[in-house]
Steps between C-alpha positions, in 0.01 A plus 500: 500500500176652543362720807133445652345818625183366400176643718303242628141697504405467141169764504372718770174656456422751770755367715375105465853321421437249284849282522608272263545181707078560542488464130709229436274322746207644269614393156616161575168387629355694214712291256507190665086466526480638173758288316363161711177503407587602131814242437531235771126427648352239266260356790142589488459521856814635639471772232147594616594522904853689390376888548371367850846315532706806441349679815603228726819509338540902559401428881744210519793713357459840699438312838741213433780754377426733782520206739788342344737791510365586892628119589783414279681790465384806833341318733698677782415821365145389449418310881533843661332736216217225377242836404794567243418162326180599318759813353520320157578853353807540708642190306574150589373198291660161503482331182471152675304612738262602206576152338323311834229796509426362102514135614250536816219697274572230214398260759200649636362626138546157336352329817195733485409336155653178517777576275881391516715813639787405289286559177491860636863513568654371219342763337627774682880358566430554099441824511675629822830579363327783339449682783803362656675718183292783590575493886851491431508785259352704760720388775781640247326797455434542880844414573478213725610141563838640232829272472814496681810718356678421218666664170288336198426710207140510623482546816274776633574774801167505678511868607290504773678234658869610495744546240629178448416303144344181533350185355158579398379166648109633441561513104656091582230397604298678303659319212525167654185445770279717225576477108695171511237316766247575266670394251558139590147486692351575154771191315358267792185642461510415106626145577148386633578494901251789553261159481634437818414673780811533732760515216502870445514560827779333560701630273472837583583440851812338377609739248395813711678398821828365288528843334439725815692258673790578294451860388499599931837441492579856364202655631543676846306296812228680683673807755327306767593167465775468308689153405361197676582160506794414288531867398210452292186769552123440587418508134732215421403275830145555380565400164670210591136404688319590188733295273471166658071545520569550146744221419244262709166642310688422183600158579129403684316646175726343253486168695141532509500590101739107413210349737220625294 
């Protein structure tokens, strides 16, 4: 059993906290533009419009995440403090939220130059999972969204939080939504439906929202909302949502793919 006492500021230079969640953010855009346009951009003109692309992307992720969390998850909280929205550094990002953000400035970049948006974003559901590992790390290290109790060999008493040990859901999906979505993003990848626009896509939604899905089962709900419908949490509902637009893109594009 291991014990998290881990401080979430990770420099502070002349009292400027620098927090790890912020760098997390940092590096997996970093790696993601980097790693895109070295590995899995093999367009001309996508590859030429992609530095532009990324700041749309950035803008879509901040204001959709922002957004996201405000409305799915503390909207009550939210309706009667709304200056307290544009307090990014006070925490609160939805990961969906940031998913629609991505989608909408897809949409808009690709339609400023006549491109398809899905060209975009098969490209980055490639390379998301790496900062989905890297957000999750952090969330460990900040010690948030941690597991329900139980008595496994590895389970981690987050300090700050109380003294019980717990499932350290963040390292789960870590694992699962980060190094094994990349994984089998990169085997599709590999298998040729990258010429597909769509495919990718789809797949990620799928995989992502079955393993978070899953994995909230031993994670804790939100203090302010708790369990939902069914006993299952706003993360799960919303996966659910995100699931079937992924089930349909799959079945459209690969439709579309017998018809060609």
């Amino acid at each position: 059993m291991f014990i998290n006492n881990f401080d979430p500021v990770a420099i502070e230079i002349f009292s400027v906290e620098i927090r790890w969640y912020s760098l997390a953010y940092i590096t997996g855009i970093f790696l993601g533009w980097i790693l895109s346009k070295k590995f899995f951009l093999s367009n001309i003109q996508l590859k030429e419009k992609f530095d532009d692309y990324i700041t749309y992307l950035i803008i879509g992720i901040i204001i959709g995440g922002r957004l996201g969390y405000v409305f799915f998850y503390n909207f009550n909280y939210y309706s009667n403090n709304i200056f307290d929205i544009i307090k990014i550094w006070q925490g609160g990002m939805s990961f969906h939220g940031g998913l629609i953000g991505v989608v909408l400035a897809s949409i808009l970049f690709a339609k400023k130059y006549n491109h398809n948006p899905f060209s975009y974003l098969d490209i980055v559901s490639i390379v998301a999972p790496i900062g989905i590992f890297l957000g999750r790390i952090a969330n460990f290290i900040n010690s948030e969204l941690y597991g329900i109790e139980t008595n496994l060999p590895w389970a981690v008493k987050f300090v700050k939080i109380d003294n019980i040990y717990r499932h350290p859901s963040q390292l789960y999906e870590a694992l699962f939504e980060g190094f094994i979505l990349f994984l089998i993003l990169i085997y599709f990848r590999n298998r040729g439906l990258i010429k597909t626009p769509g495919l990718i896509s789809g797949l990620f939604l799928i995989f992502y929202s079955a393993f978070r899905f899953i994995i909230e089962f031993i994670r804790v709900p939100d203090q302010q909302l708790g369990y939902l419908f069914f006993d299952l949490t706003m993360g799960q509902l919303v996966s659910i949502i995100f699931l079937l637009i992924g089930i349909y893109l799959v079945i459209m594009k690969y439709e579309n793919t017998k018809e060609t």
